[in-house]
C-alpha positions, -999 to +999 in steps of 0.1 A: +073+445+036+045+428+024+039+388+029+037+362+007+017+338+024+010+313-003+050+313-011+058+303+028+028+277+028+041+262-003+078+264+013+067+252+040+046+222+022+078+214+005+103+212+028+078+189+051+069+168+023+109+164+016+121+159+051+090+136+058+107+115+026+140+116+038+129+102+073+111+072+053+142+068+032+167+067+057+148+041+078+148+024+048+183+027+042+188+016+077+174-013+078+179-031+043+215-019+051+220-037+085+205-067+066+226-066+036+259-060+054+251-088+080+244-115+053+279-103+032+292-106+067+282-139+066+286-147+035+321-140+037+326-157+072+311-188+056+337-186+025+366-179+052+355-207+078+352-232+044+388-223+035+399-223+070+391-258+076+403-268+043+440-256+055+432-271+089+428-307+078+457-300+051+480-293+079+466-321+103+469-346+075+505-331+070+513-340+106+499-371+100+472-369+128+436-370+138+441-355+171+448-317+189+470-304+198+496-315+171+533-329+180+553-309+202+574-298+176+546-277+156+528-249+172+494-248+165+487-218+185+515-203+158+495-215+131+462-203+148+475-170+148+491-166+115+445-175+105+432-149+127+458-124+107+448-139+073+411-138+081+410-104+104+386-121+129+384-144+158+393-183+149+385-208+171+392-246+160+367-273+185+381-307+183+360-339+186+371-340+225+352-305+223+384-291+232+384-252+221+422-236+206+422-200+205+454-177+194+479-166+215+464-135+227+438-161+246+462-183+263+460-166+297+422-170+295+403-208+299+377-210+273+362-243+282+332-256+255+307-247+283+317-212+283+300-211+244+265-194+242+241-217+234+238-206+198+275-216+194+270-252+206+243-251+182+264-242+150+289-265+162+266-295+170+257-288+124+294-282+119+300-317+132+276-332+108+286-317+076+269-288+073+280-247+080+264-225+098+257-189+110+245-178+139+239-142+156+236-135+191+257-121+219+292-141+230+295-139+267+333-147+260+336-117+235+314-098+257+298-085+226+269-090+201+287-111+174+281-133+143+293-169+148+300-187+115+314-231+118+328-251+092+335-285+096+373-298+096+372-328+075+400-352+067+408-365+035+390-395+044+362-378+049+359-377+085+351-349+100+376-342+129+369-307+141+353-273+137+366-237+124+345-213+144+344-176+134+337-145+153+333-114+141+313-088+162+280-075+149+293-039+158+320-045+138+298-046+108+279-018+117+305+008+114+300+012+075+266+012+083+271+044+105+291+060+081+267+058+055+238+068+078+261+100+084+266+104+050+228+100+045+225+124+070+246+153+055+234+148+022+198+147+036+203+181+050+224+195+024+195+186-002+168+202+025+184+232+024+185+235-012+156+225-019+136+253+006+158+278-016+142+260-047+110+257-035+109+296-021+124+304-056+097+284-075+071+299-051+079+330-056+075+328-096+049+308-090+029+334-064+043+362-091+019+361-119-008+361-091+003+390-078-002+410-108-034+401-119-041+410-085-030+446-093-050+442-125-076+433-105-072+460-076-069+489-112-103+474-124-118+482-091-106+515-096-122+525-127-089+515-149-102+492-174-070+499-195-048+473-167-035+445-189-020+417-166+007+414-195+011+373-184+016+349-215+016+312-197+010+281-211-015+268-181-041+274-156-023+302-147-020+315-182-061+310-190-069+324-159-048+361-169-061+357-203-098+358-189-088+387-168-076+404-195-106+399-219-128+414-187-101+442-190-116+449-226-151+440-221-154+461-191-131+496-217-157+484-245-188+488-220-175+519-206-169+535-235-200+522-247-217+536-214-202+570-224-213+571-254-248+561-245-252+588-218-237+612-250-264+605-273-289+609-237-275+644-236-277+653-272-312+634-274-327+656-245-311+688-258-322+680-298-363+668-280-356+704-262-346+724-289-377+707-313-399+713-283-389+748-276-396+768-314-431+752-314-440+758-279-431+795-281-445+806-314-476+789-295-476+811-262-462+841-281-495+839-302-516+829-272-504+858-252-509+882-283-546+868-287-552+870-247-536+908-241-561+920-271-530+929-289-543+913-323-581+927-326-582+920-365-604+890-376-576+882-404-554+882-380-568+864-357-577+835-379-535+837-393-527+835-357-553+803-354-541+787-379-502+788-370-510+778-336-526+746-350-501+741-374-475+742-347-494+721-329-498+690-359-462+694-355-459+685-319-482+663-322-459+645-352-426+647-335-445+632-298-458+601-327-423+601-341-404+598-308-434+576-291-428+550-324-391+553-324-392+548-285-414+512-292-391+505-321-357+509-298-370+488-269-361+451-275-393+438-258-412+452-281-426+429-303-436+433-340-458+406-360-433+385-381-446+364-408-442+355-444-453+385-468-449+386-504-424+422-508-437+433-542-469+435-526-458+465-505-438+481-535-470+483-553-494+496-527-465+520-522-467+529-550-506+534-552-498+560-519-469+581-535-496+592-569-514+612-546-482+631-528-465+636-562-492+651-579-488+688-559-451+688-575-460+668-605-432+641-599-435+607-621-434+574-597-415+547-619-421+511-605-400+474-615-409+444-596-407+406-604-435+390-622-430+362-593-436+369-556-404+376-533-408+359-502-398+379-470-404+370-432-415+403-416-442+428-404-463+443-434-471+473-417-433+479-406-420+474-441-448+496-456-437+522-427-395+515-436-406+522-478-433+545-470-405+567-453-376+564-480-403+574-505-417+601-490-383+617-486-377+610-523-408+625-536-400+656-510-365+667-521-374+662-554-373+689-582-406+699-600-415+675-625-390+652-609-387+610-614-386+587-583-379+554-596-390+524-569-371+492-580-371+462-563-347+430-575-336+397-567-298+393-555-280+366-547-275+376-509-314+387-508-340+408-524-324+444-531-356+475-530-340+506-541-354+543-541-337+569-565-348+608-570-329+630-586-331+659-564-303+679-551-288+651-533-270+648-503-235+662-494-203+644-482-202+657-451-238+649-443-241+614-456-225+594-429-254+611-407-288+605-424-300+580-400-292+592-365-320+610-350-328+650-356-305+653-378-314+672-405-305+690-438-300+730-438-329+730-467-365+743-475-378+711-483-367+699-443-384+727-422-413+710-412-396+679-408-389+660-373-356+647-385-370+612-369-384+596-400-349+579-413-337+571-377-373+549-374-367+533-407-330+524-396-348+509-364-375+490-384-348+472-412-327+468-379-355+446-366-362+430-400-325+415-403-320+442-433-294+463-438-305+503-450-279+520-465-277+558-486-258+564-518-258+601-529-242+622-555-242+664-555-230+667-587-250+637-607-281+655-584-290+615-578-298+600-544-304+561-533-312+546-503-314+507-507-330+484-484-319+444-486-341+419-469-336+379-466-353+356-485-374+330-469-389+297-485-417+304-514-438+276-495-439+294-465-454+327-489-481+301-504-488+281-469-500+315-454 
């Protein structure tokens, strides 16, 4: 079975914390208990010694004397005894002889005024003037910790003619005080206990969620970058599986990403390969002829010159092609940005594409702005990125074809657009015009590289432009539209 160690620490935390706590309180409890029940004690005792010797001097004035003990005919003691019943303690009554009447359960014994602790003279020497007191110590003649409370006796005169002196032992008072401590005790342990089976419940939901973006994290490790957590928590917790979660889909994006990097690798290598392979052999097939005397003709000869140089203009374009598209791809290279005026490049475009159209006889239709459209970018790029598109145009275009070269000003930019109206471009080939090598199953593309739109994709990539084809077979119409940002028309005249 596996541990949960941060569940037992925090268990364990907890229930310290909590009994720690409950041995604070209960001292606590102890000791403002002992106090408070004392002073009731004594308040009480006070309130029962003031009444006490209220009823004594009513019953000494009744008898109609100022001395103890009282007329032979009353008992005293009797009377003494019927107090300690009322009050449920000891009563002692000290005349002003000092003489000390107990009830009749202390007959036997001699309590003389001597025999009082200290303390008690003391309350009685206050009694005697006026005042009640309390006192707390330990009564040799109760043989017991006890709380002595006096009263003075006074006479309707005003004299005062005696003391009531109450005894009530201090362990007397103590036993509520026990009783709560033991129910303090009881529910102290009652609520330890359930609270360690709350706090190993709580730890446990709390160690839960942990748990499982450990698995999510352990499935990561392993290549699984489909693991989801699955935690929804509004805290610390619930941020920290959220972040593990969004690694989850960074890490699926990358790796499929990766996979579809190493992909294109593949296909790259084997397209290079396959361009590399038809040149290389018509150029060792002829070499060999040449070498083994097989061709002797001078004709022939010079044919068999001549396609091993043309071959070789063609390696030596598709090596250009992939060395640019290479430079193009790599984001430290850097290409010369600065304000340029874009009609500027349409029309020396333009200027280029005469002398390629003339062999088919296409007509090269220009529209710019009479006002200059500010871009931020590399001429030569942009002339490369138009120079491209237009080439292509004037290429698959028919005999005595148009290529119109428009370039206008849109809201979200300036908008340069290439049209022919050649053959145009199928469905099924359209989405795939810009990746590299890919090329149309059509005369006018065997002696391309099938590089030339993937390095103009590259170039309006670097630009901030966004390149885009628009064909139609049956309208025999192509367009492939180029929109660059504007920059500020002082930054065009500053330059």
């Amino acid at each position: 079975m596996r541990k949960n160690k941060i569940a037992a620490e925090l268990s364990g935390y907890f229930a310290a914390a909590l009994l720690i706590f409950s041995v604070i309180i209960g001292t606590i409890f102890i000791f403002l208990s002992q106090k408070l029940n004392v002073e009731r004690t004594e308040r009480e005792l006070e309130y029962k010694a003031s009444r006490i010797a209220r009823t004594v001097a009513v019953f000494l004035d009744g008898i109609g004397t100022r001395s103890f003990p009282p007329p032979r005919g009353m008992d005293f003691r009797s009377y003494i005894d019927n107090l300690n019943e009322l009050s449920m303690c000891d009563v002692w009554i000290v005349d002003k002889n000092l003489n000390i009447f107990t009830s009749r359960k202390n007959m036997n014994e001699d309590f003389q005024y001597m025999n009082l602790p200290k303390d008690a003279e003391d309350v009685i020497k206050t009694a005697f003037k006026g005042t009640t007191s309390a006192n707390k110590s330990f009564n040799s003649v109760l043989s017991a910790k006890a709380l002595t409370v006096g009263s003075p006796i006074v006479s309707s005169d005003g004299e005062t003619i005696g003391v009531v002196l109450l005894h009530s032992p201090v362990s007397g008072t103590s036993k509520s005080i026990e009783q709560g401590i033991t129910i303090l005790a009881v529910s102290i342990f009652i609520a330890l206990v359930l609270s360690v089976l709350i706090s190993v419940k709580l730890s446990l939901n709390f160690t839960k969620p942990l748990n499982l973006m450990k698995q999510s994290a352990l499935k990561l490790a392993d290549g699984d970058y489909s693991a989801k957590t699955g935690i929804e928590r509004n805290d610390e917790i619930g941020e920290l599986a959220q972040i593990l979660d969004e690694l989850s889909l960074r890490l699926d994006k990358a790796s499929r990403e990766s996979e579809n990097l190493e992909k294109l690798r593949r296909e790259y290598v084997a397209n290079i390969s396959h361009e590399l392979k038809t040149p290389i052999t018509v150029i060792r097939g002829s070499l060999e002829a040449l070498c083994d005397g097989i061709i002797t003709d001078a004709e022939m000869v010079n044919d068999y010159h001549m396609q091993m140089l043309s071959e070789s203009k063609g390696l030596e374009r598709l090596v250009a092609d992939l060395l640019e598209l290479s430079r193009l791809q790599n984001p430290d290279f850097a290409i010369e940005m600065a304000p340029l005026n874009l009609c500027d490049v349409v029309k020396d475009i333009q200027k280029s594409c005469i002398h390629l159209a003339k062999e088919k006889n296409v007509q090269i239709i220009s529209s710019v702005p009479e006002y200059p459209c500010a871009v931020f970018g590399d001429y030569g790029r942009i002339r490369q990125l138009v120079m491209i598109i237009a080439d292509n145009a004037i290429k698959f275009s028919p005999e005595n074809g148009t290529v119109k070269i428009v370039l206008e000003e849109k809201p979200d930019g300036y908008e340069l657009s290439i049209e022919d109206n050649g053959k145009g471009i199928s469905e099924q080939d359209l989405p795939y015009v810009f990746e590299r090598f890919y090329k149309t199953k059509s005369p006018e593309n065997k002696n391309g590289t099938g590089l030339g739109l993937a390095i103009a994709k590259e170039i309006a990539l670097r630009h901030g432009a966004r390149l885009f084809a628009q064909s139609n077979e049956e309208s025999n119409r192509t367009v492939f539209t180029a929109i660059f940002k504007k920059c500020p028309q002082n930054l065009l005249e500053g330059n």
